[in-house]
C-alpha positions as CSV (number, residue, x, y, z in Angstrom):
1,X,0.0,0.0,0.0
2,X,1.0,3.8,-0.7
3,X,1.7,5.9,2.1
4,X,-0.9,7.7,3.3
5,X,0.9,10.1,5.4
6,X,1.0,14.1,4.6
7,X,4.5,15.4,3.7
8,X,4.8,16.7,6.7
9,X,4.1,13.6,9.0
10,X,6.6,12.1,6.2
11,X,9.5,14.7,8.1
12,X,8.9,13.7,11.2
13,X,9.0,10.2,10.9
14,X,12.2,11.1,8.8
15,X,13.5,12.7,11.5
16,X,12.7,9.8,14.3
17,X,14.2,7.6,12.2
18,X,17.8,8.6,12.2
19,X,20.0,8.6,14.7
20,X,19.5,10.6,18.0
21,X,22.1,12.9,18.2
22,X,23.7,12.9,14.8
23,X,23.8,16.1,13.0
24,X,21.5,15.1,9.6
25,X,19.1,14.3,12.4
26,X,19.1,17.5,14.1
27,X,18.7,19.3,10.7
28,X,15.9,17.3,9.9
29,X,14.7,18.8,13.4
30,X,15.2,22.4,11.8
31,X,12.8,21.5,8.8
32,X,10.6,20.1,10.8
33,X,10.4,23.2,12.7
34,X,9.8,24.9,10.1
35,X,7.0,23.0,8.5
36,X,4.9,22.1,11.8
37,X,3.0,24.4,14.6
38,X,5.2,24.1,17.6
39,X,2.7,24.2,20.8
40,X,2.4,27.7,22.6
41,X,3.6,26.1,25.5
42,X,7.2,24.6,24.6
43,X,9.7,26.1,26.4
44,X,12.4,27.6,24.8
45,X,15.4,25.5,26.9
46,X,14.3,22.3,25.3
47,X,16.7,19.9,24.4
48,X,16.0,19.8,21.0
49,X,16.0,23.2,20.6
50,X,19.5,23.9,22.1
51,X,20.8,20.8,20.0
52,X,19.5,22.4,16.7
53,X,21.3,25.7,17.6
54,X,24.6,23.9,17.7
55,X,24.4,22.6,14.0
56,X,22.0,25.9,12.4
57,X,23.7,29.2,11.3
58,X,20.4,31.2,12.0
59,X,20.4,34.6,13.9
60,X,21.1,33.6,17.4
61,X,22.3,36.7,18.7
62,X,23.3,40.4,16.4
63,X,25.2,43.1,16.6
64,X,21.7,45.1,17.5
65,X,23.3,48.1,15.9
66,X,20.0,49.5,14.6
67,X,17.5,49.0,17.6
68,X,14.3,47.6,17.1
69,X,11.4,46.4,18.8
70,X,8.0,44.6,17.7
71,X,4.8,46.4,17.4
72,X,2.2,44.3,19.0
73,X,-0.6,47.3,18.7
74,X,-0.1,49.0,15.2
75,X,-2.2,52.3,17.6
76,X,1.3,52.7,18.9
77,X,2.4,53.7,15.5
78,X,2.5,57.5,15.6
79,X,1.6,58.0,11.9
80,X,-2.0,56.8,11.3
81,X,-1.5,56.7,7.4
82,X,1.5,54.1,8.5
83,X,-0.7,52.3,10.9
84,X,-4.0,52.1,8.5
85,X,-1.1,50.6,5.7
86,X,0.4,48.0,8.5
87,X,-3.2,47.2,9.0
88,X,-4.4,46.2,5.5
89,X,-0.8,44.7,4.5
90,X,0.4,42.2,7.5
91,X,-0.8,38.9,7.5
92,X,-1.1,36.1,9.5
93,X,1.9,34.5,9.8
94,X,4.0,38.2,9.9
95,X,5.1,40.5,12.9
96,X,5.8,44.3,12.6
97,X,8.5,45.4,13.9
98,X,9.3,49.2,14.5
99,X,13.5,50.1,13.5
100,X,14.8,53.3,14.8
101,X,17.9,55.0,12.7
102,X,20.3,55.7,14.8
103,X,20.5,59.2,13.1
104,X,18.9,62.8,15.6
105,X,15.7,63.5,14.0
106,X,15.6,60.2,11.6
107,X,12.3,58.4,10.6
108,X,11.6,55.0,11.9
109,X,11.2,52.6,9.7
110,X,8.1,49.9,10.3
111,X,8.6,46.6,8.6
112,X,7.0,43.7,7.8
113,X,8.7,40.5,8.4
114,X,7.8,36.8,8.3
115,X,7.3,35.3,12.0
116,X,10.5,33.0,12.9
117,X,9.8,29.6,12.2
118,X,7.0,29.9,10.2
119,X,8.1,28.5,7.0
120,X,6.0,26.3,5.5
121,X,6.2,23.6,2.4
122,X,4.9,26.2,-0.4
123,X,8.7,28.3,0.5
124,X,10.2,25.1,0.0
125,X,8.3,24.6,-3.5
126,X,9.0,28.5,-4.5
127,X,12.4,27.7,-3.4
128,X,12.6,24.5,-5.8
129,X,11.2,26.4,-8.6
130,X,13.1,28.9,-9.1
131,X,16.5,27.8,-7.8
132,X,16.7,30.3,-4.8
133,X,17.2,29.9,-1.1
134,X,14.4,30.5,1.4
135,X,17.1,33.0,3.8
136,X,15.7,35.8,3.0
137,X,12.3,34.6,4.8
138,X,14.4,33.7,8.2
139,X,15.0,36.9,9.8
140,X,17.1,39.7,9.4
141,X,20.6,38.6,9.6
142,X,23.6,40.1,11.3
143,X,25.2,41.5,8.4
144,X,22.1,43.2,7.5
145,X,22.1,44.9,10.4
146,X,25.5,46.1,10.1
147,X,25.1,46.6,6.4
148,X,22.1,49.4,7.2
149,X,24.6,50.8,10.4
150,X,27.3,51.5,7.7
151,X,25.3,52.7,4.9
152,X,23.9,55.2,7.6
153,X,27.1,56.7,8.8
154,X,28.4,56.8,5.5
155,X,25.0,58.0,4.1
156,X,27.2,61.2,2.3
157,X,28.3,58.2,-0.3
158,X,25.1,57.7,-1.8
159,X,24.0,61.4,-2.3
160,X,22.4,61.7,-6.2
161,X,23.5,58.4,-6.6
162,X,21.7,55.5,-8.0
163,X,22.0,52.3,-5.7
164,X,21.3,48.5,-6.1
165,X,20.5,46.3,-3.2
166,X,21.3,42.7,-4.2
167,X,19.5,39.4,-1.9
168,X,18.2,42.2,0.3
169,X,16.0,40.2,2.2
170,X,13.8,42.2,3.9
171,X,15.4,45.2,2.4
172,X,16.7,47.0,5.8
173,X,19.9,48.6,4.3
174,X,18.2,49.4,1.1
175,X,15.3,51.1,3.2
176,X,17.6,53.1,5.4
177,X,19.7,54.8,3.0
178,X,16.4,55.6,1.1
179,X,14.8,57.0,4.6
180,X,18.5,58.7,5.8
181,X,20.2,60.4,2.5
182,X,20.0,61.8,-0.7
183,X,19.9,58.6,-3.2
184,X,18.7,59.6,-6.7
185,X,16.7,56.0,-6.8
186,X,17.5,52.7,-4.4
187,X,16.0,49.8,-5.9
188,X,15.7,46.5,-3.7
189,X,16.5,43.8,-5.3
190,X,16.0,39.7,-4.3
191,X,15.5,36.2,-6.2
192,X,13.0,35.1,-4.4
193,X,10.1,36.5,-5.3
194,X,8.4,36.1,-1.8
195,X,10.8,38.2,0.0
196,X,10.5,40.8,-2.6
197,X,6.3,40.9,-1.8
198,X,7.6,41.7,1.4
199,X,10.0,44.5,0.1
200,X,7.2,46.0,-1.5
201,X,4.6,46.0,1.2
202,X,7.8,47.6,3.4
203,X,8.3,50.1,0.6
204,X,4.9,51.3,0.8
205,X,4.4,51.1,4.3
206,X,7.2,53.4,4.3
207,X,6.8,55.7,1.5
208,X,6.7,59.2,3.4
209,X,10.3,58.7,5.2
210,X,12.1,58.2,1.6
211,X,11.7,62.4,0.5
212,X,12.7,63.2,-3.2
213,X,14.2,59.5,-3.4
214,X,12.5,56.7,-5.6
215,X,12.4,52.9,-4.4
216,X,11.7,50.0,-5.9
217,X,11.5,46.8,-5.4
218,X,12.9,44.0,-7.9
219,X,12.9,40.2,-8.4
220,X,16.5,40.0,-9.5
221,X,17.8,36.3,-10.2
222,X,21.6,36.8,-10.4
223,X,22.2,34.1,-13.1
224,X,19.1,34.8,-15.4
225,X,18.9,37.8,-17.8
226,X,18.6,40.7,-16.6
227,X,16.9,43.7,-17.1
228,X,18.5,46.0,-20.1
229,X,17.5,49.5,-18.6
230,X,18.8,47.9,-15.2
231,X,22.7,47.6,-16.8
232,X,25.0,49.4,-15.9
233,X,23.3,51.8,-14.8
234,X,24.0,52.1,-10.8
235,X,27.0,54.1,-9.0
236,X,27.0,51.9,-6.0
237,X,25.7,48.0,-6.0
238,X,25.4,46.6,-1.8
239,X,25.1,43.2,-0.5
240,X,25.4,41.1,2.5
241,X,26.0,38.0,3.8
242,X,25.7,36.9,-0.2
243,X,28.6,34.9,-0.4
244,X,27.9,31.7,1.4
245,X,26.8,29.3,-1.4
246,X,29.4,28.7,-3.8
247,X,27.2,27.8,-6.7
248,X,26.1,31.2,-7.4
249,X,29.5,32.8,-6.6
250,X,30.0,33.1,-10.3
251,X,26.5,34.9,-11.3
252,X,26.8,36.7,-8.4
253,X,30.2,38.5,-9.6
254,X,29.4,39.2,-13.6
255,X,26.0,40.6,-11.8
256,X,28.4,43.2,-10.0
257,X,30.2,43.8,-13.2
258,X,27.0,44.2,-15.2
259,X,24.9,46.6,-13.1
260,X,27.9,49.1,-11.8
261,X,28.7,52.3,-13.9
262,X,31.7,51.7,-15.8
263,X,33.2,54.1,-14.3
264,X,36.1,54.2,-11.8
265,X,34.1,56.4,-9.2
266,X,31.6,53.4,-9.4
267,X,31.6,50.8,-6.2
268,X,29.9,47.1,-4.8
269,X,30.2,47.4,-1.3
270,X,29.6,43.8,0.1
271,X,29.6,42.7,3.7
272,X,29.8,39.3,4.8
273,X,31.8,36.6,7.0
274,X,34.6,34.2,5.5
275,X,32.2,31.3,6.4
276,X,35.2,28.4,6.0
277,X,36.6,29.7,1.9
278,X,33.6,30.5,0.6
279,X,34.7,34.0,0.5
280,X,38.1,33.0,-0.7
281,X,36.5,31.0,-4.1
282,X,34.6,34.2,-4.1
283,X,37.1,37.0,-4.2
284,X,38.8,34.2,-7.1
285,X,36.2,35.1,-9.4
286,X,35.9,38.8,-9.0
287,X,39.9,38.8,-10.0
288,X,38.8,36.6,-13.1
289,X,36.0,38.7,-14.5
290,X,38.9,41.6,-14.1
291,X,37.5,43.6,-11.7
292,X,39.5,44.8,-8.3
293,X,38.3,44.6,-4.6
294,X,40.1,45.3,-1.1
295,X,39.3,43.5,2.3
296,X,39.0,45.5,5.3
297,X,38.7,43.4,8.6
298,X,38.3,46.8,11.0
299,X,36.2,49.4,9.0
300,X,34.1,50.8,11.9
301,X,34.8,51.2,15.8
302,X,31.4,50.2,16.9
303,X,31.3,47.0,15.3
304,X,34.8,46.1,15.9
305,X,34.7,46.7,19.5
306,X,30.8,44.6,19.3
307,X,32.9,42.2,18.2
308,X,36.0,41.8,20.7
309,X,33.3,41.9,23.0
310,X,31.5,38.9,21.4
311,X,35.0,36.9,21.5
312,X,36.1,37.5,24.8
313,X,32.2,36.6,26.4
314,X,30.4,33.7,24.8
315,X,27.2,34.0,27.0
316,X,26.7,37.2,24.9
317,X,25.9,35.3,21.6
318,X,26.8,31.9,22.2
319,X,28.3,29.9,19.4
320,X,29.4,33.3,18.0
321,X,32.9,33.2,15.9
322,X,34.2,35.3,13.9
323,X,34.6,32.9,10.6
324,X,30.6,32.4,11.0
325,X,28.9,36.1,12.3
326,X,32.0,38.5,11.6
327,X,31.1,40.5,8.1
328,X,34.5,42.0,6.3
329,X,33.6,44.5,4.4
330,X,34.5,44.2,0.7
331,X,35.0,46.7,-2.0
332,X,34.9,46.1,-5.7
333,X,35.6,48.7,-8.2
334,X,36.7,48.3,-11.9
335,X,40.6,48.7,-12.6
336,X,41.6,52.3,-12.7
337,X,42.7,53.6,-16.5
């Protein structure tokens, strides 16, 4: 007889039926996480739960450089255009959370997110179908965070400028610079075209903080066609944390090449961990497609000294190290003439 069991109940007996403590098993424990309600009453200290953390990369702590908090009541939203917009565009399974540029006299910045854990077996299928990862859906990362931070101390960079967010995610750093400097255009860019619903909805939710500047939002697969008005056409191209899987290391670079200016003023500013030599293979094929880049390990105070910090207390962010969470900053430019 055929199994009768839903996919889901198929993951869970996948996951009983490997070993206890091995690490496929535990990552089957992630997916199934993912896929299934967990009761309102587990407890966070579960076993399972602090034996997944050990073998998953997600956020477990951040650099918290651009504070935030959730908004439970969208009435504590000051602007009631904002709150009428959270209103109508949040669903179910999404939180709101209320970021606060850390700039005097700055807009805050409400986004929509996914709740954590809430992935279900339609991400999986979107992810399937059009060769993407479901990352973007997690959370906001750590190098997001730290991406937006330096983008907003640096916001004189981007003034008249036209700028290029590439696997944004939930579009944090894309959205600050719009909300904090004088961009020409910012356009938010992501394969998956899920996350980049959610970079709309943000993009409207926030449309008054972004003054003379235009966003957008785009589905951008780095190793399909892109658009022809899109090429090279942008002064300054951003990413982080985009690194990680090797297979699209090579899109991912003649992507650079093809959206920057060709112009030696012109600039990708990526910032991401090593993450074992993934960065390594990557840096390889930004020398082969002739463009230049320089690492810089210590490229802001704040989040140097975050980090020391991090290293010398483990109870902080535990499991944090510095190949993993860490983001160098990287600068690509063509060869000067």
């Amino acid at each position: 007889m055929g199994d009768s069991r839903s996919p889901e109940a198929g993951l869970v007996a996948a996951a009983d039926s490997l070993p206890r403590r091995s690490h496929a098993s535990l990552r089957w424990a992630i997916l199934r996480r993912s896929l299934l309600p967990r009761p309102s009453s587990a407890a966070s200290g579960h076993p399972s739960d602090m034996s997944t953390k050990k073998v998953s990369r997600k956020k477990g702590g951040g650099f918290n450089l651009i504070p935030c908090h959730p908004l439970v009541d969208t009435h504590l939203v000051q602007d009631p255009e904002v709150s009428r917009r959270v209103k109508i565009l949040a669903g179910p399974r999404d939180v709101c959370l209320h970021y606060k540029l850390p700039l005097e006299n700055a807009p805050g910045l409400v986004m929509i997110q996914r709740m954590e854990e809430s992935l279900d077996l339609y991400d999986f299928m979107i992810s399937s179908q059009y060769d993407i990862d479901t990352t973007g859906l997690v959370c906001c990362w750590p190098s997001e965070d730290v991406l937006a931070w330096f983008c907003v101390n640096h916001r004189d960079m981007f003034g008249s400028k036209r700028v290029i967010e590439l696997g944004s995610g939930y579009g944090l750093a894309g959205l600050a610079i719009a909300a904090c400097s004088d961009a020409c255009e910012v356009v938010i860019s992501d394969g998956n075209p899920d996350v980049v619903n959610y970079v709309q909805r943000n993009i409207t939710v926030n449309a008054e903080a972004f003054g003379g500047t235009q966003v957008k939002s785009m589905t951008l697969h780095w190793n399909q066609d892109k658009d022809i008005n899109a090429l090279g056409t942008f002064d300054i191209v951003l990413a982080s944390d985009c690194t990680f899987f090797k297979d699209f290391h090579e899109s991912l670079a003649h992507a650079v090449k093809c959206l920057l200016k060709c112009s030696e003023a012109s600039q990708a500013i990526f910032l991401g961990p090593k993450r074992g030599n993934s960065l390594e293979k990557f840096l390889e094929k930004i020398k082969e497609i002739g463009l230049n880049y320089e690492l810089v390990e210590n490229y802001d105070t704040r989040v140097w000294n975050i980090h020391q910090k991090l290293l010398a207390d483990d109870t902080a962010w535990p499991n944090y190290d510095r190949d993993h969470f860490y983001p160098l900053l990287l600068r690509i430019t063509f060869p000067q003439t």
